[in-house]
VMD Tcl script that builds the backbone (N, CA, C; Angstrom):
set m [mol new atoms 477]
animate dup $m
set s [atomselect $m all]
$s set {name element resname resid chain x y z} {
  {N N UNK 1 A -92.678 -47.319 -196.643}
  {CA C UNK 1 A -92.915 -45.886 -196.711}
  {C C UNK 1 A -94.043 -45.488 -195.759}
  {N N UNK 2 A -95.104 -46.070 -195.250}
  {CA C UNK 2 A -96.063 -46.155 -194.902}
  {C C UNK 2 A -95.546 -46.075 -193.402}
  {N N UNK 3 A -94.862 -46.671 -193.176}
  {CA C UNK 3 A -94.247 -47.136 -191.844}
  {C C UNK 3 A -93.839 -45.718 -191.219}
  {N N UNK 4 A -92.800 -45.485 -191.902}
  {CA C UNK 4 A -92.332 -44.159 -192.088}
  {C C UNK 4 A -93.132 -43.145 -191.423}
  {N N UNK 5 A -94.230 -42.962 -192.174}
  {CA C UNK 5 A -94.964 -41.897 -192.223}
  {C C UNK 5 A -95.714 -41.939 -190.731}
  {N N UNK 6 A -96.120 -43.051 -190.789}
  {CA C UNK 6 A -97.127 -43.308 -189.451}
  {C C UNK 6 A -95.765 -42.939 -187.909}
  {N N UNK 7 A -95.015 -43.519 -188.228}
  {CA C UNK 7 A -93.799 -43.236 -187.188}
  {C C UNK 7 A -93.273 -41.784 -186.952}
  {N N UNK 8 A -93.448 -40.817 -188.042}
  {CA C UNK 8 A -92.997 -39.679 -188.254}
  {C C UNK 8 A -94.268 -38.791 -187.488}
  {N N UNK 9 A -95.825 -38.958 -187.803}
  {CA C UNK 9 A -96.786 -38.735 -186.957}
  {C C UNK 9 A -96.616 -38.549 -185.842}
  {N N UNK 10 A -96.169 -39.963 -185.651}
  {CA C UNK 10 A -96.702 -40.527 -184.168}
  {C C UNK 10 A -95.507 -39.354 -182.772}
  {N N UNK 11 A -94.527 -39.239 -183.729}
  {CA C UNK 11 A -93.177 -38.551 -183.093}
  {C C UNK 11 A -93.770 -36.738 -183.171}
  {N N UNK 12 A -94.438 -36.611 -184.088}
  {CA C UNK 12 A -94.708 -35.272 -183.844}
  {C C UNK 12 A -96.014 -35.094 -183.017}
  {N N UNK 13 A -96.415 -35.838 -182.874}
  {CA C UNK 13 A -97.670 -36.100 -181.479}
  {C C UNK 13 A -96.818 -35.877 -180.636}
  {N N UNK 14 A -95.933 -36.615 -180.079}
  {CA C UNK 14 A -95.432 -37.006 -179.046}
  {C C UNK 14 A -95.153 -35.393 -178.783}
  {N N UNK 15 A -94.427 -34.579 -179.401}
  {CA C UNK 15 A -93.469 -33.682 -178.964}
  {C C UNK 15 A -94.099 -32.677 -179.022}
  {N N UNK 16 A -95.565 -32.429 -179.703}
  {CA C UNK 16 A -96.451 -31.649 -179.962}
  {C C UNK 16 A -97.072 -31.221 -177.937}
  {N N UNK 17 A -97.582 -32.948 -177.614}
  {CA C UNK 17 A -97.650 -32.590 -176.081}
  {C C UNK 17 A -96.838 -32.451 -175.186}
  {N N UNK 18 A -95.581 -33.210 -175.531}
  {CA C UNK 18 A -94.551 -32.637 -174.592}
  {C C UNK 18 A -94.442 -30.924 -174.421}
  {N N UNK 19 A -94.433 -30.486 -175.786}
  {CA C UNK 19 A -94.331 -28.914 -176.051}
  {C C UNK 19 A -95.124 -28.232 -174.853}
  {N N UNK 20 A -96.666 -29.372 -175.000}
  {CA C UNK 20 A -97.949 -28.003 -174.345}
  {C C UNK 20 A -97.755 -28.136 -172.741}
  {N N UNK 21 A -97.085 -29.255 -172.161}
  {CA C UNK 21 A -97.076 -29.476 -170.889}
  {C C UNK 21 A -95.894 -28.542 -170.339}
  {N N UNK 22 A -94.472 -28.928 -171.500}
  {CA C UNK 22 A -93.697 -27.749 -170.746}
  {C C UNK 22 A -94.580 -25.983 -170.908}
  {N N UNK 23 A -95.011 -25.716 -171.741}
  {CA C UNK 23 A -95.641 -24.464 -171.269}
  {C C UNK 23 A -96.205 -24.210 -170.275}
  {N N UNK 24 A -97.213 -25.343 -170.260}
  {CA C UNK 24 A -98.008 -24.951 -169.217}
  {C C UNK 24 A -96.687 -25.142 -167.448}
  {N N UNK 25 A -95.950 -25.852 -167.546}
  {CA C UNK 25 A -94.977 -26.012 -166.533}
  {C C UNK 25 A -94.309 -24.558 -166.330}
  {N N UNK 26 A -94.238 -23.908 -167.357}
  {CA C UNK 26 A -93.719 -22.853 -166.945}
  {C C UNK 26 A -94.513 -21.377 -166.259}
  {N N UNK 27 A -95.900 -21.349 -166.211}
  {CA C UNK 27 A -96.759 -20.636 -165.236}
  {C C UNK 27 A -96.684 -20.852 -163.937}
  {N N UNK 28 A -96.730 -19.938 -163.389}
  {CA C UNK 28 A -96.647 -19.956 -161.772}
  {C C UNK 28 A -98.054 -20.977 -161.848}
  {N N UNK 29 A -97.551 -21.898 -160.527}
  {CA C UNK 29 A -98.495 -22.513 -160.436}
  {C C UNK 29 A -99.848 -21.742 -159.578}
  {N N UNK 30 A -99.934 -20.993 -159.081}
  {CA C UNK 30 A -100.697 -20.203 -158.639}
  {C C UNK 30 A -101.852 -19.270 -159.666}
  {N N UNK 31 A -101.219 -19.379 -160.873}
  {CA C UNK 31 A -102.328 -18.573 -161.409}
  {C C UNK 31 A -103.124 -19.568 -162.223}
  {N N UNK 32 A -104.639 -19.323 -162.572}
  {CA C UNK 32 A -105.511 -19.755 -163.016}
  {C C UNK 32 A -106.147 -18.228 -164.071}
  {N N UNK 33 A -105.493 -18.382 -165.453}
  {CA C UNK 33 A -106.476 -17.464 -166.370}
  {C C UNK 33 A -107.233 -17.630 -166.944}
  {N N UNK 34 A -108.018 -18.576 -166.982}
  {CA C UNK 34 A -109.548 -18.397 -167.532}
  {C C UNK 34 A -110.089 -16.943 -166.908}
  {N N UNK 35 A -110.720 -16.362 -168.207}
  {CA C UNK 35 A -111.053 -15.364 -168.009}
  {C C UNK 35 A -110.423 -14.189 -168.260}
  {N N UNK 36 A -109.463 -14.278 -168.006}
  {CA C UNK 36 A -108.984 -12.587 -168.639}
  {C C UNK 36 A -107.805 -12.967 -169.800}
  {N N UNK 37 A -108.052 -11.791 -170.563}
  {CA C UNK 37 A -107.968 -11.744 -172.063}
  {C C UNK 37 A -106.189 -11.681 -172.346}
  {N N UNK 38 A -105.617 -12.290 -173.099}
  {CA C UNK 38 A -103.894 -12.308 -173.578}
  {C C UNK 38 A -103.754 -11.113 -174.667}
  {N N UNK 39 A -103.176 -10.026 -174.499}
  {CA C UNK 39 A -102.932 -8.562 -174.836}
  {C C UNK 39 A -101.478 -8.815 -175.613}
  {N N UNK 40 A -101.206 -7.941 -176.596}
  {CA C UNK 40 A -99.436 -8.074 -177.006}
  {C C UNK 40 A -98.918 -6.968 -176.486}
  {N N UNK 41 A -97.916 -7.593 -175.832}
  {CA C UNK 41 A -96.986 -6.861 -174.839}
  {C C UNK 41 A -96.750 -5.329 -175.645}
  {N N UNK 42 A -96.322 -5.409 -176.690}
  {CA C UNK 42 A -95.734 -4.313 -177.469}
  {C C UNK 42 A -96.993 -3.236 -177.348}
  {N N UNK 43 A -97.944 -3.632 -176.994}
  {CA C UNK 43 A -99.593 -2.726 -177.575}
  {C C UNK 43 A -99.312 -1.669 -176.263}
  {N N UNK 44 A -98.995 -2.091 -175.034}
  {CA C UNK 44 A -98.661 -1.658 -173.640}
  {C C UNK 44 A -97.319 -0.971 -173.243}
  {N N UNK 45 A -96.336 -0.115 -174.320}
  {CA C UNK 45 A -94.844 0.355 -173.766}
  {C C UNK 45 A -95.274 1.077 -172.386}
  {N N UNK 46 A -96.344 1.919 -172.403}
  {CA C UNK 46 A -96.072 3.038 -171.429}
  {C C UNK 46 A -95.969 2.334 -170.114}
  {N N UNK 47 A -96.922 1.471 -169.728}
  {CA C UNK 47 A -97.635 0.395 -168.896}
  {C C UNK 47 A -96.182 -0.334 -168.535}
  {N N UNK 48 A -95.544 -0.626 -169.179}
  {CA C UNK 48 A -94.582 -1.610 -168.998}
  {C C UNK 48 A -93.319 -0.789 -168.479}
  {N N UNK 49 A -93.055 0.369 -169.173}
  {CA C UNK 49 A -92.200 1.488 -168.498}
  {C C UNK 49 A -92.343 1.900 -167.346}
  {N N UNK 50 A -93.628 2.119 -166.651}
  {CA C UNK 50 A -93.987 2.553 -165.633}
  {C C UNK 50 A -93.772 1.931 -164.357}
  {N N UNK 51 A -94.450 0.192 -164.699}
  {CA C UNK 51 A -94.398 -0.182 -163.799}
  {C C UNK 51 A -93.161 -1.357 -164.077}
  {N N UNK 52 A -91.971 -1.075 -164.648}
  {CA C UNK 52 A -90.787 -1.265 -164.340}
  {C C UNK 52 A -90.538 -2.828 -164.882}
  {N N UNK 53 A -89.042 -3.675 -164.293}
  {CA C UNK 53 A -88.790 -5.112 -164.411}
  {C C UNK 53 A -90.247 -5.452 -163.051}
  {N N UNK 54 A -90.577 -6.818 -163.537}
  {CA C UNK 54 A -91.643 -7.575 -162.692}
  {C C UNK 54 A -90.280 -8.903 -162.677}
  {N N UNK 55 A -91.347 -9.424 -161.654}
  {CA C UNK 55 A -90.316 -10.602 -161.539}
  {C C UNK 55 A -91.280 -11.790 -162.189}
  {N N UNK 56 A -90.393 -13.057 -163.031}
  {CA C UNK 56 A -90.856 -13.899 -163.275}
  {C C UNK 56 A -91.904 -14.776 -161.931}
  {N N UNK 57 A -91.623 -14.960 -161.080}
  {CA C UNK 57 A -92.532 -15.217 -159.433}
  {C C UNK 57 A -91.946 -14.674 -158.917}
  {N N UNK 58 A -93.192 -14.097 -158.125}
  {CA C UNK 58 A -94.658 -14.618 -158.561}
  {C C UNK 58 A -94.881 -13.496 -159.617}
  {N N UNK 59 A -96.092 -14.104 -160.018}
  {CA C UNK 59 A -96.213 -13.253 -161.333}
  {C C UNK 59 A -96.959 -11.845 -161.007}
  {N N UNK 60 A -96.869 -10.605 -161.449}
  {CA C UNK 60 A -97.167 -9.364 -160.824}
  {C C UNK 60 A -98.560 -9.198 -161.790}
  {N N UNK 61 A -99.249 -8.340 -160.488}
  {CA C UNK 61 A -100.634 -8.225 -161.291}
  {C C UNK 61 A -100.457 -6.162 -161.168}
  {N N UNK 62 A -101.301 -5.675 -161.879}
  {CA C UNK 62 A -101.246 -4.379 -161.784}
  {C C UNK 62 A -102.686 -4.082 -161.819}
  {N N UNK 63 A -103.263 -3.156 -161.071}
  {CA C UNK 63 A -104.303 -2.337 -160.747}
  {C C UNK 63 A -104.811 -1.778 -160.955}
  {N N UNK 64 A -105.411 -1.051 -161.717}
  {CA C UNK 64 A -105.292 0.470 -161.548}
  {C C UNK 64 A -106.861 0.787 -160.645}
  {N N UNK 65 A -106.767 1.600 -159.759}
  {CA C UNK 65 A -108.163 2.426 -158.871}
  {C C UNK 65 A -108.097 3.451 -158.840}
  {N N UNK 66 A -108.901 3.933 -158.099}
  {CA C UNK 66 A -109.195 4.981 -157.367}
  {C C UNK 66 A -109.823 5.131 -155.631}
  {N N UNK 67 A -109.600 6.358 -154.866}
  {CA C UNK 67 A -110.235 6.322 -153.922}
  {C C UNK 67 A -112.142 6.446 -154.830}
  {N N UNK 68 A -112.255 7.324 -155.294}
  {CA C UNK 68 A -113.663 7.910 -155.100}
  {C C UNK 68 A -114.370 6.412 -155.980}
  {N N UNK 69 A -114.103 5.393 -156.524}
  {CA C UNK 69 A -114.596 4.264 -157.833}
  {C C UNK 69 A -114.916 3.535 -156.760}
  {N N UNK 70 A -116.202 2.917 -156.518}
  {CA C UNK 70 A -117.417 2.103 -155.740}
  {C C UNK 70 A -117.298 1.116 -156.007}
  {N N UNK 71 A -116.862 0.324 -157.157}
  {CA C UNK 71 A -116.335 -0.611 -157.373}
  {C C UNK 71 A -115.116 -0.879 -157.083}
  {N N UNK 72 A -114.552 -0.490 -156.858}
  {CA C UNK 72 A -112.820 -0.901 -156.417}
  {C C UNK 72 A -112.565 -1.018 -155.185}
  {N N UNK 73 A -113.844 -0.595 -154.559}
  {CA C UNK 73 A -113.527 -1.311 -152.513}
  {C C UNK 73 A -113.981 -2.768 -152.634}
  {N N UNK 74 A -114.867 -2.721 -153.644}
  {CA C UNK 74 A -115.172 -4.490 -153.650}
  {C C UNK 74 A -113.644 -5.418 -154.382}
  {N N UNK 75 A -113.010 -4.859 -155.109}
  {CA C UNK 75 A -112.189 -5.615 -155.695}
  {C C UNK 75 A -110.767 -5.209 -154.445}
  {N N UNK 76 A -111.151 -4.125 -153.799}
  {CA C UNK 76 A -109.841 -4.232 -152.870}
  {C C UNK 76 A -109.813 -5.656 -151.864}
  {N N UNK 77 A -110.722 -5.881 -151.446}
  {CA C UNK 77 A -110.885 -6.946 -150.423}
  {C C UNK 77 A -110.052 -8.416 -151.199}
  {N N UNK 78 A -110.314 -8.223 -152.459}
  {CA C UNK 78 A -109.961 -9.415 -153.453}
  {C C UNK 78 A -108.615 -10.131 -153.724}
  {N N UNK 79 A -108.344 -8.414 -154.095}
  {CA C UNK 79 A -106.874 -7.801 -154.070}
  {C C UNK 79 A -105.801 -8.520 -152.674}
  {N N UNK 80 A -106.350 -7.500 -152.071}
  {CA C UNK 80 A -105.818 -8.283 -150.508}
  {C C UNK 80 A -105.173 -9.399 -150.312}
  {N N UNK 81 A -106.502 -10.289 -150.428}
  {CA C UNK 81 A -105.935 -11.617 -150.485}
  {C C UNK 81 A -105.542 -12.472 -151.445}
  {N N UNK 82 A -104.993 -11.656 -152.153}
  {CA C UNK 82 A -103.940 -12.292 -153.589}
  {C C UNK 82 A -102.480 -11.911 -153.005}
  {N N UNK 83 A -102.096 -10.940 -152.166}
  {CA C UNK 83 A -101.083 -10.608 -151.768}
  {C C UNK 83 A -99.769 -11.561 -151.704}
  {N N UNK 84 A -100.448 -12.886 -151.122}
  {CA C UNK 84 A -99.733 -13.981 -150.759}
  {C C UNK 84 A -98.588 -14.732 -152.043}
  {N N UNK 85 A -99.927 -14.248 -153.413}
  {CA C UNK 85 A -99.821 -15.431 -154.570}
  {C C UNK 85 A -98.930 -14.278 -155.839}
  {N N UNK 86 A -99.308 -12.414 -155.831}
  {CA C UNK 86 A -98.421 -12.377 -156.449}
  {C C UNK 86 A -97.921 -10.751 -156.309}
  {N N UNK 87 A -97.355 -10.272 -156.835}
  {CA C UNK 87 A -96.177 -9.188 -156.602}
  {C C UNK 87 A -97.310 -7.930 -157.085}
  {N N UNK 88 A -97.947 -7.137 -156.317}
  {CA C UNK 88 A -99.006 -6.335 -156.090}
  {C C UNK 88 A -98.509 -4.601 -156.711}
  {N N UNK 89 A -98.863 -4.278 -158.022}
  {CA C UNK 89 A -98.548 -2.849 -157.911}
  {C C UNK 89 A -100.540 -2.443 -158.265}
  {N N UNK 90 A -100.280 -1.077 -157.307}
  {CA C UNK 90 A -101.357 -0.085 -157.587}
  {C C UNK 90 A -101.368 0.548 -158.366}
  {N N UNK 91 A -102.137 1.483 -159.623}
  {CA C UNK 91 A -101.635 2.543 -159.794}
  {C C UNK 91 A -102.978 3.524 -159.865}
  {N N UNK 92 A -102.515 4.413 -159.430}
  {CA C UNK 92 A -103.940 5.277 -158.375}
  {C C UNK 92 A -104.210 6.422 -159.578}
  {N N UNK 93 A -105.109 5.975 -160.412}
  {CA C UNK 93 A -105.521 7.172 -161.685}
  {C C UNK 93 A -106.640 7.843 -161.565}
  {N N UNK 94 A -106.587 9.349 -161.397}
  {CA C UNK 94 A -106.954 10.358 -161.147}
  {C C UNK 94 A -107.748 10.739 -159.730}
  {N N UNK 95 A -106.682 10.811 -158.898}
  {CA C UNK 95 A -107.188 10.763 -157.404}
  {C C UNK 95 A -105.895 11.927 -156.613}
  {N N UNK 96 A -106.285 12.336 -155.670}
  {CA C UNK 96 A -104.798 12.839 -154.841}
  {C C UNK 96 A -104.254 12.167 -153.704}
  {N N UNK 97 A -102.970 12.324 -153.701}
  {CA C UNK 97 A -102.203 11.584 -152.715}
  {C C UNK 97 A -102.877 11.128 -151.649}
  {N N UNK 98 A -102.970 12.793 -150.733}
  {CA C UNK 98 A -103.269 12.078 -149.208}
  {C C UNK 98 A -104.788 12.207 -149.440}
  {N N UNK 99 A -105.544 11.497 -150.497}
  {CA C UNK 99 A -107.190 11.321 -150.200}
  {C C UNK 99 A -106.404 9.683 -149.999}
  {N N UNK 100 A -106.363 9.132 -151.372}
  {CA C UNK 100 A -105.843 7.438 -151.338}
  {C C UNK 100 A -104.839 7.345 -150.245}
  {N N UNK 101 A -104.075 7.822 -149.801}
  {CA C UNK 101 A -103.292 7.431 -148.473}
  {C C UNK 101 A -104.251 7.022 -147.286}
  {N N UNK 102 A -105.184 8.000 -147.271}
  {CA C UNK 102 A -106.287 8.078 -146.133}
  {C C UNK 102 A -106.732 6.884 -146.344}
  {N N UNK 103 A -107.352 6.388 -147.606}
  {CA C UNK 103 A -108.122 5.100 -148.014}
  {C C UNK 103 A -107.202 4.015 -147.817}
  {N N UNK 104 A -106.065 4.247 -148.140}
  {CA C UNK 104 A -105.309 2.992 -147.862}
  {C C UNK 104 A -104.870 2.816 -146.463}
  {N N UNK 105 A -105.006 3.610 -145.700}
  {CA C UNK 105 A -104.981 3.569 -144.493}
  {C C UNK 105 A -105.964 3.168 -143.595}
  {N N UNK 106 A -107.023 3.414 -143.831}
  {CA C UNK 106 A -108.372 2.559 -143.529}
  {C C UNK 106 A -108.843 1.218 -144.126}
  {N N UNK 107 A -108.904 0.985 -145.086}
  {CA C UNK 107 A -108.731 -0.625 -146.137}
  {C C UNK 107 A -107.936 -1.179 -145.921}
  {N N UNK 108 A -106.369 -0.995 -145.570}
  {CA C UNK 108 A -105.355 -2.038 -145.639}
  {C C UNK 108 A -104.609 -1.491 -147.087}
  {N N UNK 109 A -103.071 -1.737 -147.284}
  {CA C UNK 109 A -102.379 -1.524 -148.404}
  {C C UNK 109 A -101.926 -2.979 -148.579}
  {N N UNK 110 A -102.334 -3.937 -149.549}
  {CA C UNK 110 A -101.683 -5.411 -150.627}
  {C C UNK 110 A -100.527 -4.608 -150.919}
  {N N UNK 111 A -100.528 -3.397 -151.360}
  {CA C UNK 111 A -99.453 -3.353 -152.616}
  {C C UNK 111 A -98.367 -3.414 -152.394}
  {N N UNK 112 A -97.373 -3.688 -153.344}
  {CA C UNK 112 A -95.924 -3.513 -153.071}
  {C C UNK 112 A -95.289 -2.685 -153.099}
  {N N UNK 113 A -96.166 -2.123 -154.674}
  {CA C UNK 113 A -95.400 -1.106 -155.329}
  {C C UNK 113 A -96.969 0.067 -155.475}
  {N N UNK 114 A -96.701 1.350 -155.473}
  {CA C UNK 114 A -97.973 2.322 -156.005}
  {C C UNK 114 A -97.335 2.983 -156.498}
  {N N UNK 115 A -98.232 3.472 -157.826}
  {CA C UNK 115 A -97.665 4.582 -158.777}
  {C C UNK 115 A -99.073 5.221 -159.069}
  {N N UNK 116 A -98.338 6.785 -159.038}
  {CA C UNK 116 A -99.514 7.675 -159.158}
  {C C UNK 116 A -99.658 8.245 -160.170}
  {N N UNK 117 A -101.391 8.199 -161.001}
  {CA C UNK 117 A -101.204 8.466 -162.599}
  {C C UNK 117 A -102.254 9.588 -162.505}
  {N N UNK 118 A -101.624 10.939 -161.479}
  {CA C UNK 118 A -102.937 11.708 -161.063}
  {C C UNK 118 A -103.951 12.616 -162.391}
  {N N UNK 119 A -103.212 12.243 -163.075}
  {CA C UNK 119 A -103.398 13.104 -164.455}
  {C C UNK 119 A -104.412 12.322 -165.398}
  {N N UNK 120 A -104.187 10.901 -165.247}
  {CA C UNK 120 A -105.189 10.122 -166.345}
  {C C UNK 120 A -104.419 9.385 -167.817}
  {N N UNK 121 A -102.769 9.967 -167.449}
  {CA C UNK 121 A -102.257 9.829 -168.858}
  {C C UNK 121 A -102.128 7.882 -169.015}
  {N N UNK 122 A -101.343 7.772 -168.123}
  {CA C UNK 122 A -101.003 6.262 -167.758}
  {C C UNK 122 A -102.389 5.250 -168.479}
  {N N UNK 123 A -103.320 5.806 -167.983}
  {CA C UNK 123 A -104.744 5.415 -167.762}
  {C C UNK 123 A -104.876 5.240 -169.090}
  {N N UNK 124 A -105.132 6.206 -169.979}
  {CA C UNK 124 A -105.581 6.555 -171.298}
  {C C UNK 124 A -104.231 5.732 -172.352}
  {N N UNK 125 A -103.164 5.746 -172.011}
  {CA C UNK 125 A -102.101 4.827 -172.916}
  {C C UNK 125 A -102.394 3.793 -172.726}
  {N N UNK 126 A -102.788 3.300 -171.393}
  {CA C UNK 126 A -103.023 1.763 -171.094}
  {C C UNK 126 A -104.340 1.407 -172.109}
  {N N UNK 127 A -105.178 2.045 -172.270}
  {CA C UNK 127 A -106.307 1.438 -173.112}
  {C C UNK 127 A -107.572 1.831 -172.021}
  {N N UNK 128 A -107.358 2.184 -170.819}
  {CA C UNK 128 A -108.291 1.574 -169.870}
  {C C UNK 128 A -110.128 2.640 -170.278}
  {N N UNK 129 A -111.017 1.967 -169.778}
  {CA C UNK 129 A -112.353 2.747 -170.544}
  {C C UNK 129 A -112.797 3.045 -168.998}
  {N N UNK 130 A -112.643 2.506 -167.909}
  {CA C UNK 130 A -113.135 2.987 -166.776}
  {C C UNK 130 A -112.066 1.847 -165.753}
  {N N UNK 131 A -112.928 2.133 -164.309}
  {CA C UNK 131 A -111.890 1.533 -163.409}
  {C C UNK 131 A -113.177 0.611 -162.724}
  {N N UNK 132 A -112.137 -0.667 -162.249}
  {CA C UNK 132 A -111.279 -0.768 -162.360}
  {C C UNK 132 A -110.731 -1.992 -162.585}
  {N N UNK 133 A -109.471 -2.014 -163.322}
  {CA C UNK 133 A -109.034 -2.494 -164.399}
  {C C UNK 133 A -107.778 -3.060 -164.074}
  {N N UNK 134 A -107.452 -4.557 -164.993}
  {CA C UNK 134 A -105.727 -5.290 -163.882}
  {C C UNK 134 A -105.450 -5.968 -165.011}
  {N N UNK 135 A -104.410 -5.578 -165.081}
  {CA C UNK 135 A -103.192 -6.480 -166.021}
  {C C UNK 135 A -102.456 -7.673 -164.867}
  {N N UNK 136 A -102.145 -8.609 -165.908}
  {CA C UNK 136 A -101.024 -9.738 -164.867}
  {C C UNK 136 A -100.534 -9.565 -166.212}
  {N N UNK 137 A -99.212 -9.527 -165.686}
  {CA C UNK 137 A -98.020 -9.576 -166.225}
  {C C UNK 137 A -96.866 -10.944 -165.590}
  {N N UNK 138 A -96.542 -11.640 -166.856}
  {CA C UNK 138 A -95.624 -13.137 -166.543}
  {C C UNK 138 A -94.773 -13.389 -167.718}
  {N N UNK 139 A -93.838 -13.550 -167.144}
  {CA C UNK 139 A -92.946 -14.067 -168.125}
  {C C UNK 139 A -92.898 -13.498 -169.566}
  {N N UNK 140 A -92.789 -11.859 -169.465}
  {CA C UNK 140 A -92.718 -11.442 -170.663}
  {C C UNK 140 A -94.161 -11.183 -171.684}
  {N N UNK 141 A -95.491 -12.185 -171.096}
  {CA C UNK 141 A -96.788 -11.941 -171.422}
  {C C UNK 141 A -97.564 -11.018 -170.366}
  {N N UNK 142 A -98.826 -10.885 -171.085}
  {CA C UNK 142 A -99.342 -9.673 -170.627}
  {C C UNK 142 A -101.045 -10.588 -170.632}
  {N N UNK 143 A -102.006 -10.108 -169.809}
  {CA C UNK 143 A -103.244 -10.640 -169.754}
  {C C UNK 143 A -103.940 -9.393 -169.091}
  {N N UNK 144 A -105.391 -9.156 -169.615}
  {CA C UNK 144 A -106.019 -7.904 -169.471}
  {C C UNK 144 A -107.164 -8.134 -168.965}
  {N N UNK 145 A -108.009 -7.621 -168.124}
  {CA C UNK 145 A -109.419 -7.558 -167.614}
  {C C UNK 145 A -110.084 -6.341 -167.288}
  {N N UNK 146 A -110.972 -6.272 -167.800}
  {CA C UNK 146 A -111.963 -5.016 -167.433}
  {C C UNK 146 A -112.814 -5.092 -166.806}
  {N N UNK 147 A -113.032 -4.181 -165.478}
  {CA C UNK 147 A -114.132 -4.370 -164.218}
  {C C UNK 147 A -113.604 -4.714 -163.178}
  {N N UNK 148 A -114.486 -5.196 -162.739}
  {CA C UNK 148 A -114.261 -5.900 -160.572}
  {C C UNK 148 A -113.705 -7.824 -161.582}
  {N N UNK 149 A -112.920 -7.767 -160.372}
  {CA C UNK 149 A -112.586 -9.276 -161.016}
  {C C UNK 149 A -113.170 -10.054 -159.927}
  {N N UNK 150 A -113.937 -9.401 -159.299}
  {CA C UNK 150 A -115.330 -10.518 -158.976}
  {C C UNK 150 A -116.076 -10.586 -159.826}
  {N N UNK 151 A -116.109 -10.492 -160.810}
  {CA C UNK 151 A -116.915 -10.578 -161.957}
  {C C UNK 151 A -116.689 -11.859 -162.557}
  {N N UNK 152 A -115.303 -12.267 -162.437}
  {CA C UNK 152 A -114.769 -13.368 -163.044}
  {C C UNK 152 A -114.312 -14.510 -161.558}
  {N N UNK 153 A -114.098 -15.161 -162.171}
  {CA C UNK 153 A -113.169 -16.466 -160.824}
  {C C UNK 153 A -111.599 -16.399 -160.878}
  {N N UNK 154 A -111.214 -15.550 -162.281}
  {CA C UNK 154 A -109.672 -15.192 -162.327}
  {C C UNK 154 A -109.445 -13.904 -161.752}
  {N N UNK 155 A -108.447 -13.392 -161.714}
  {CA C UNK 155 A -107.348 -14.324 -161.639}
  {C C UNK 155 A -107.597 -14.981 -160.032}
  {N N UNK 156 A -107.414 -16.501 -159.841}
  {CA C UNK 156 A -107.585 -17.026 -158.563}
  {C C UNK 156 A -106.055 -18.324 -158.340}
  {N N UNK 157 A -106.194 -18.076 -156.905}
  {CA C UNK 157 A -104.907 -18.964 -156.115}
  {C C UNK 157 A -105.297 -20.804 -156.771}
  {N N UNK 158 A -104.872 -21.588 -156.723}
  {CA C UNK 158 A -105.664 -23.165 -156.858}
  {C C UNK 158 A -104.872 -23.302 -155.526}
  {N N UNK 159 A -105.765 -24.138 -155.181}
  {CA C UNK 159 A -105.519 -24.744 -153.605}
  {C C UNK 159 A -104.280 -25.177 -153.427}
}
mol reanalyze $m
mol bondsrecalc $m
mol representation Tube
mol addrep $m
């Protein structure tokens, strides 16, 4: 009986790590989240309506700025060069068209996709308390950060 038991263990070890490796196998290998926070998808409809199907890869990160936010030219540069690693939407909350056109025309445009939330509503469903602020969105999960994500080392490429 003893035997048993220890064998029955030993098998749910086994499959316990098999379990955590296929998870982790299933993240783009490109992302690294330490650091920003796992959100329930359901908490986010508007967010998820808005900015549409994402693709499983690369995994899509979302934005939100502004032209006139002093902090968000530092996180544009950041932005930028994530372009490579994943599927880039903007969404430009409470600003006008051709001011951020102008800005994105001088900075450079990462994005793929921009959506304009000139009103603040987007902003205020999302949860957001100031800018500026990025969801990654993967595989049906959702991960949240507040501020410059130079603040953090996530979300980052691994070599």
């Amino acid at each position: 009986m003893r035997f048993h038991r220890i064998v029955f263990v030993g098998l749910m070890g086994v499959l316990l790590l098999l379990a955590v490796v296929l998870v982790q196998k299933t993240m783009h290998p490109a992302i690294e989240l330490t650091g920003m926070q796992p959100v329930k998808a359901e908490d986010y409809p508007d967010l998820i309506k808005a900015v549409g199907a994402v693709p499983d890869n690369p995994p899509t990160l979302v934005h939100f700025f502004s032209s006139w936010c002093s902090t968000c030219i530092v996180d544009h540069a950041m932005i930028s060069g994530l372009s490579g690693d994943f599927h880039l939407v903007g969404i430009v909350t409470m600003d006008k068209k051709p001011v951020v056109e102008a800005w994105l025309k001088k900075h450079g445009n990462p994005y793929q996709n921009i959506l304009w939330d000139e009103s603040g509503t987007l902003a205020v469903s999302s949860g957001l308390r100031g800018l500026p602020e990025t969801f990654l969105m993967h595989q049906g999960r959702i991960w949240h950060h507040r501020g410059t994500l130079t603040s953090l080392q996530t979300p980052k490429t691994k070599p």
